[in-house]
C-alpha positions in Angstrom: 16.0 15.3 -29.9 15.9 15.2 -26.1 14.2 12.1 -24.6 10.9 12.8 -22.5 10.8 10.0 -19.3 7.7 10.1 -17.4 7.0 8.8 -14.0 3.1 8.0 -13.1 2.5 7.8 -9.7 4.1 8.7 -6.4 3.7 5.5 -3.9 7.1 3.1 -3.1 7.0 2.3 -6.7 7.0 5.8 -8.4 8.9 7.5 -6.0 11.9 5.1 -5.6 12.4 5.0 -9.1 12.5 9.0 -9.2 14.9 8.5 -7.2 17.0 6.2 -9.2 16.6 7.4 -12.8 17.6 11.3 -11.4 21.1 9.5 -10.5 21.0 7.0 -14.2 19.5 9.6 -16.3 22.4 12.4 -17.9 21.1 16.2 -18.7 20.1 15.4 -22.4 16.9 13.6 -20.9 14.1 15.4 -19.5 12.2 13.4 -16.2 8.8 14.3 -15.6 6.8 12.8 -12.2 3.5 13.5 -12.1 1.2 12.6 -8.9 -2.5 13.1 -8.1 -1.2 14.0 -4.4 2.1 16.5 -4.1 4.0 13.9 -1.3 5.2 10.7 -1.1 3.0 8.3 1.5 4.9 5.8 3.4 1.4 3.4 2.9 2.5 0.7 5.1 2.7 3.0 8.6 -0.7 4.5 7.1 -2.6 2.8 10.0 -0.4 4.7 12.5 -3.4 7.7 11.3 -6.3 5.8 12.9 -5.0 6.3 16.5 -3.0 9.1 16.0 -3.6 11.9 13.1 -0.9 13.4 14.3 1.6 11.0 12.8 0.8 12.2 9.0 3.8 14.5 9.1 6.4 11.9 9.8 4.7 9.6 7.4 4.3 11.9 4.2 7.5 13.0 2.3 7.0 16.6 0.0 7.8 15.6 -3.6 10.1 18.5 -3.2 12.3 17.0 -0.9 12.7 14.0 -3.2 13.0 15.4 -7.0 16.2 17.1 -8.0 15.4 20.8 -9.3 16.0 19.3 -12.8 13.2 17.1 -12.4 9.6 18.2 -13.5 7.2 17.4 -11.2 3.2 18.2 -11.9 0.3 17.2 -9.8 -2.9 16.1 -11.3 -5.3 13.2 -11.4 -4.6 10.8 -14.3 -7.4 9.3 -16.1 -5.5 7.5 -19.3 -2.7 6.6 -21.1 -2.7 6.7 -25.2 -0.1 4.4 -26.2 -0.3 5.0 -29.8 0.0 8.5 -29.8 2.5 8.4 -26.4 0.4 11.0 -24.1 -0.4 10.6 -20.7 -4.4 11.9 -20.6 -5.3 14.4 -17.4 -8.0 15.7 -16.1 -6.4 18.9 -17.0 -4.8 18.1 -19.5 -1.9 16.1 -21.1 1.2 15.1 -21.0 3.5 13.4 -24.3 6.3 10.8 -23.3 8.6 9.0 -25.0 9.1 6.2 -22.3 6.5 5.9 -19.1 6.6 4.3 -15.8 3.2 3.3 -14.8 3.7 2.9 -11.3 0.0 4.0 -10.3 -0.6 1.7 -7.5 -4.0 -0.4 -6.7 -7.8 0.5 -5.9 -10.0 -1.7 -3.4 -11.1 -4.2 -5.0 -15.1 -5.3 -3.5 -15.4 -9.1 -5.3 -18.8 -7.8 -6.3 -19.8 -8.1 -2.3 -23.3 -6.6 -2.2 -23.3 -2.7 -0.6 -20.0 -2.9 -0.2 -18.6 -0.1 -1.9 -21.4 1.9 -0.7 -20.8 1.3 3.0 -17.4 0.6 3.8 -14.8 2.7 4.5 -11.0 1.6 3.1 -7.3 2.1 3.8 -5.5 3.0 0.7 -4.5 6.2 1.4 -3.3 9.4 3.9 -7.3 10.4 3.4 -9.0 7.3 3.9 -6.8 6.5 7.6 -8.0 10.1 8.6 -11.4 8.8 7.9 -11.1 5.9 9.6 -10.1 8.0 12.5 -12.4 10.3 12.6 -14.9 7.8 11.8 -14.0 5.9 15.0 -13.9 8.9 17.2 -17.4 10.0 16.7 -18.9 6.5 16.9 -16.8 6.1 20.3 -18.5 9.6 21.6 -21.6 8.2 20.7 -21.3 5.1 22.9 -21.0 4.0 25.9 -19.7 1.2 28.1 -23.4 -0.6 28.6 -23.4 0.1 24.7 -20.1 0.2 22.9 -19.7 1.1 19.2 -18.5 -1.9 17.5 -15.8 -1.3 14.7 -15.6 -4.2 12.1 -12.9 -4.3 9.7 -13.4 -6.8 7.2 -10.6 -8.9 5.5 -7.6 -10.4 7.6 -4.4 -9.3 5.2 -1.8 -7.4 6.3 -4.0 -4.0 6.1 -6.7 -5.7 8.0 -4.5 -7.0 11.2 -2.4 -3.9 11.2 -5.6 -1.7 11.1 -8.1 -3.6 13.9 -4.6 -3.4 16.0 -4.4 0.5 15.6 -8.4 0.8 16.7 -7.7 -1.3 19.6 -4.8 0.9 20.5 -7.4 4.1 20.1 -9.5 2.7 22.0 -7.2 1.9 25.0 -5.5 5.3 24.5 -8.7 7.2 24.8 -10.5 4.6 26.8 -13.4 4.4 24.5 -16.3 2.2 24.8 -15.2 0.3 21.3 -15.6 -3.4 20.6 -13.1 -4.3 17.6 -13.9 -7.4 15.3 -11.8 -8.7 12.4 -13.4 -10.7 10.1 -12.2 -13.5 7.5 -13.5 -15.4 5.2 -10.9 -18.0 4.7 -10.1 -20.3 7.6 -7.5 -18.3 9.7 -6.2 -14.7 9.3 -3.1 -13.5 7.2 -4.2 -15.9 4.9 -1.2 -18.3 2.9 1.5 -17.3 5.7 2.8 -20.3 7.8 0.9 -21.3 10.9 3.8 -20.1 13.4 3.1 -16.1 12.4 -0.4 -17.1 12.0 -0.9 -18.3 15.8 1.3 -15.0 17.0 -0.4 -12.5 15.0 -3.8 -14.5 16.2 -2.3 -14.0 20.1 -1.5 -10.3 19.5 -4.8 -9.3 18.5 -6.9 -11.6 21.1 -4.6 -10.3 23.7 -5.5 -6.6 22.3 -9.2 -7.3 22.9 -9.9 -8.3 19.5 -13.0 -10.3 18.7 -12.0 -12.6 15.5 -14.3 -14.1 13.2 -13.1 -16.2 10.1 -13.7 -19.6 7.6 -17.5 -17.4 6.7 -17.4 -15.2 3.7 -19.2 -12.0 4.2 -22.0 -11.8 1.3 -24.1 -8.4 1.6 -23.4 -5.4 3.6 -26.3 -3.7 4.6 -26.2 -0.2 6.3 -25.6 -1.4 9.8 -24.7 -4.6 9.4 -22.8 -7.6 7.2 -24.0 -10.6 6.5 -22.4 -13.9 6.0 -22.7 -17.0 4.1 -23.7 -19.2 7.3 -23.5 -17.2 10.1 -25.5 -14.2 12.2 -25.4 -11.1 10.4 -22.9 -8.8 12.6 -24.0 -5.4 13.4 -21.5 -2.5 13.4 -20.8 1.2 13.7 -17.8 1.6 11.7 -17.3 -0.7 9.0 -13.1 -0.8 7.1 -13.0 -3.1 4.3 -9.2 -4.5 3.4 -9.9 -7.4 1.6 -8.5 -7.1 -1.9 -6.8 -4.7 -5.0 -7.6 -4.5 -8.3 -6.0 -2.1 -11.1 -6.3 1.8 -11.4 -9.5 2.5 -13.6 -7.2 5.0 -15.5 -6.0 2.0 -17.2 -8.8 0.6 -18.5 -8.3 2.0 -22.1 -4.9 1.7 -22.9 -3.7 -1.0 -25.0 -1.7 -2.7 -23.0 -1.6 -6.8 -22.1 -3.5 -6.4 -18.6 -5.4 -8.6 -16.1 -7.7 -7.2 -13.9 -6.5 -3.7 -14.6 -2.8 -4.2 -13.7 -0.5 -4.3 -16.5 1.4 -7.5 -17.2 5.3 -6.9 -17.0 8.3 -9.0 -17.5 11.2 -9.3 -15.4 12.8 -6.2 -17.4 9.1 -4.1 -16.6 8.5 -3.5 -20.3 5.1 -4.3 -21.2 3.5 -5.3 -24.2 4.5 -1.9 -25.4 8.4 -1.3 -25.5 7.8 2.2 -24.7 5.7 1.4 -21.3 7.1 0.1 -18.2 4.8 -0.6 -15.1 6.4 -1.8 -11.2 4.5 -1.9 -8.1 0.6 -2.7 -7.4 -0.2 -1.2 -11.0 1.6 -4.6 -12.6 1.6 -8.3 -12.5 5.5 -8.6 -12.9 6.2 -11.9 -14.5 8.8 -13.9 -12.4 10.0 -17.6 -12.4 7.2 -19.7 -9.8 4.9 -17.0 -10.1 4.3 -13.2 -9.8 5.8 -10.9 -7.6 3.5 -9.9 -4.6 2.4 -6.5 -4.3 4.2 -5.5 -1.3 6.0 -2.4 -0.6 8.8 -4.4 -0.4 8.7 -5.2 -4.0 8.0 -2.6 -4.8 11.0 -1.0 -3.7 13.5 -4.0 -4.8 11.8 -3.3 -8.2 11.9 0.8 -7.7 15.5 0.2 -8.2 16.2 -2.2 -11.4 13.1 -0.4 -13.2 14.9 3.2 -13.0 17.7 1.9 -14.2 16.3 -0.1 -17.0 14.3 2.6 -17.9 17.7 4.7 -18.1 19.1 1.7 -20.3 16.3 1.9 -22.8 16.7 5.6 -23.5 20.4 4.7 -24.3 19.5 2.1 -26.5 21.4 -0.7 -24.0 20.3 -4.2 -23.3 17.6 -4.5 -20.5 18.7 -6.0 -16.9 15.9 -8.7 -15.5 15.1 -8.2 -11.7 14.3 -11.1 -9.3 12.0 -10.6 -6.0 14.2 -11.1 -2.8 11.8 -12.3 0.1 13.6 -10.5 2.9 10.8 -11.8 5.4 7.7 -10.4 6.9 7.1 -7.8 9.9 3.5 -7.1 10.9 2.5 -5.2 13.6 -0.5 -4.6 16.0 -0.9 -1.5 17.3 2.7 -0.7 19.9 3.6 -5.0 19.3 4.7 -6.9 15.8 5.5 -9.8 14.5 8.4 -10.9 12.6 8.9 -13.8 10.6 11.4 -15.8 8.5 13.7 -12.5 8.5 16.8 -12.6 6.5 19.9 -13.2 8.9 17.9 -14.1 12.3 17.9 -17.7 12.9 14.4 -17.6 14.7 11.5 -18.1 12.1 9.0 -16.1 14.1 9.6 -13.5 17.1 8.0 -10.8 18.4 8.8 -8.6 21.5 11.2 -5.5 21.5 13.5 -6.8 18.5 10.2 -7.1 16.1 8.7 -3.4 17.0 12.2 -1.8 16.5 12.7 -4.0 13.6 9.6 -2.6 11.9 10.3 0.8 13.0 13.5 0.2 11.5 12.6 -0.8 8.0 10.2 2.1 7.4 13.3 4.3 8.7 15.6 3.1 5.9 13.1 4.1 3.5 12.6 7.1 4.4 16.3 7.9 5.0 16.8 6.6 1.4 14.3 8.8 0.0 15.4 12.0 2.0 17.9 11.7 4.9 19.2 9.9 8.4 18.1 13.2 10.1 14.2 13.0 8.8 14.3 9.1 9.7 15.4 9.9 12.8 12.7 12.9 13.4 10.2 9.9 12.2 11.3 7.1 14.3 8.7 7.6 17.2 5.9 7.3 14.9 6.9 4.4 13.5 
């Protein structure tokens, strides 16, 4: 009988294993992908959107220019997975498997943050940085220089920084009355990174006109305005919460060893259930000192060891464990970045020409290895 793989979810995790399993996988097994959006999102440039709509083209890959013909690709939303019975539950409908990949990435996650949810706007998606844009543009009509919206974007991670950095650039593109604020409740922004790419990311956005507020928890946010836990409340126009990712809610049934909605995974992927592997955002992959971070990075290290292994359980062979390779950390706001502790570059942090073409570079590798040199290269000045 011929094997049924199915791949949930079309993000760095998904999408890079696709890729792998349609060169592991012979012609007696049938792949399946199936996506709530037909295209592939390179997340990590997403904040390129905010300034710049424009830039969605370069930044969002067809599902047609990734899946071999063979493959079976359907879009839909999913809201479940049955692990007893083996079905994937749709809105529309479902799907049987006889091994998954739940690759499903994250939601926002709100730490139970008063009117959060109801007033914030997010970045997890091509949608939500239109959004954000359009969002910004209106608010910035609305203003003036005597009395300049003010965009807050709440939560100093790498979404946060790379986010306030792309509405500063708007802003100074369009010359738009806009005051930008980041804001952090732990003691200094990108949080558990060393102080060196700390203090540069710190200089980056202060010299981009970037007001930054952190070490003051924001505890209610009301419908023009946050509060804090000692501070002034802090009006806004725009308010962009980046502070946090829990599970897809389309897990929430299945039977499945999970905490806080992401599946736990070992270093082979399989999950409590043989039959179920889960990379990327949607997992907590076990690894020796702790788990993997949710990074696109990762998540495509892991892209590549999960579609093989997945191609090695259908064949009945022994499972191969994968190991996250820190490669370093590139960060950009707006046209600058910072890099830090890069594999084979002596200097721990830099910034300058080598970091912008360095980030510009990494997202071009991905997308070369998903498609082609000729689309990275179409891409590049997006970047």
């Amino acid at each position: 009988m011929t094997e049924h793989v199915v791949v949930l979810g079309a993000g760095y995790a998904g999408a890079g294993t696709v890729r792998r399993l349609q060169s592991e996988l012979d012609d007696t097994v049938r792949l399946s992908w199936i996506s709530e959006h037909e295209y592939h999102l390179v997340l990590h440039e997403s904040h390129r959107c905010i300034r710049d709509p424009d830039v969605r083209s370069d930044i969002t890959i067809p599902v047609r220019e990734i899946a071999d013909p063979t493959t079976e690709f359907r879009q839909g939303r999913i809201v479940g997975l049955d692990t007893d019975e083996r079905v994937v539950e749709l809105e529309d409908g479902e799907v049987e498997y006889d091994y998954v990949l739940v690759a499903l990435g994250s939601q926002t996650a709100y730490y139970g943050i008063p009117g959060l949810e109801e007033q914030a706007l997010t970045l997890k998606g091509l949608d939500d940085a239109l959004s954000i844009h359009e969002a910004v543009e209106e608010a910035s009509r609305e203003a003036s220089q005597a009395d300049p919206a003010r965009v807050v974007v709440g939560g100093a991670g790498l979404s946060g920084i790379q986010t306030a950095g792309e509405v500063a650039e708007f802003r100074d593109d369009n010359r738009a009355p806009i005051d930008v604020h980041l804001v952090e409740a732990l003691d200094e922004i990108f949080p558990g990174n060393e102080p060196s790419v700390q203090r540069a990311l710190r200089g980056l956005l202060e010299d981009a006109g970037v007001t930054i507020h952190t070490d003051d928890p924001i505890t209610e946010a009301a419908a023009d305005r946050i509060h804090f836990d000692e501070g002034d409340p802090l009006e806004y126009d725009v308010l962009v919460w980046t502070g946090g990712i829990t599970g897809q809610e389309a897990l929430n049934g299945a039977e499945l060893e999970n905490q806080h909605n992401r599946v736990l995974a070992g270093e082979t992927f399989q999950t409590s259930d043989e039959r179920v592997f889960a990379i990327g955002d949607s997992a907590i992959v076990d690894q020796e000192g702790g788990p993997a971070p949710p990074t696109a990075q990762a998540a495509w290290q892991a892209a590549e060891v999960a579609g093989e292994n997945l191609a090695r359980a259908v064949e009945g062979r022994p499972l191969k464990e994968w190991t996250f390779d820190d490669k370093g950390t590139v960060v950009s706001v707006g046209e600058e970045a910072v890099a830090h502790d890069v594999k084979g570059i002596p200097i721990d942090t830099f910034g300058g020409f080598p970091a912008r073409n360095l980030k510009k570079f990494i997202a071009a590798r991905w997308i070369a290895g998903l498609t082609s040199w000729g689309r990275a290269r179409e891409a590049w000045p997006s970047l």
